[in-house]
C-alpha positions as CSV (number, residue, x, y, z in Angstrom):
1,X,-37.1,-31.8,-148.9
2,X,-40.4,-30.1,-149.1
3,X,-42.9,-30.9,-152.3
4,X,-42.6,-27.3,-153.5
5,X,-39.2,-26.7,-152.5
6,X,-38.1,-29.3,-155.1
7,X,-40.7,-27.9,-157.6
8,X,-38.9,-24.5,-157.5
9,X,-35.3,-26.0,-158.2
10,X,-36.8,-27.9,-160.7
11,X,-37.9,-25.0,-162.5
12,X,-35.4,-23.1,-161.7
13,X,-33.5,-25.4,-163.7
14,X,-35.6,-25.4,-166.5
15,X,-35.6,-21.7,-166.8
16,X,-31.5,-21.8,-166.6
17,X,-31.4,-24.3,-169.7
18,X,-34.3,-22.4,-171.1
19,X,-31.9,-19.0,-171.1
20,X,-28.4,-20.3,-170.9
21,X,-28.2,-23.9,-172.8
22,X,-26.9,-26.8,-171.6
23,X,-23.1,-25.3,-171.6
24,X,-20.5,-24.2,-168.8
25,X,-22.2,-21.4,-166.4
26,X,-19.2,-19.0,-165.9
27,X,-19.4,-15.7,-165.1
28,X,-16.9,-14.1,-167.3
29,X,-18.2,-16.2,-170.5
30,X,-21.6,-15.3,-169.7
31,X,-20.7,-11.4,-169.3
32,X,-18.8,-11.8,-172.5
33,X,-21.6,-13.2,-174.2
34,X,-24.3,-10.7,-172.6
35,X,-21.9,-7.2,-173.8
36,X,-20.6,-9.2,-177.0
37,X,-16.7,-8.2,-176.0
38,X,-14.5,-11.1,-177.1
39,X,-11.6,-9.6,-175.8
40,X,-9.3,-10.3,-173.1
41,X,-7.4,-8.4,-170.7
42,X,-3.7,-8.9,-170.7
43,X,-1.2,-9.1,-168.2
């Protein structure tokens, strides 16, 4: 790969730790998270 292709996913990756932690990156927990709504729809 390119020099500063690699230099971009690296801090990319940074930045995604930076905001989001070392934990799980799913969609619906991060939503949850990001509206504060623990609650889930039943079926």
């Amino acid at each position: 790969m390119k020099k500063w292709f690699q230099k971009f996913i690296k801090n990319l990756e940074e930045a995604n730790k930076k905001n989001f932690g070392s934990g799980r990156l799913d969609c619906c927990e991060i939503n949850q998270k990001s509206n504060g709504s623990n609650t889930k729809k039943s079926k």
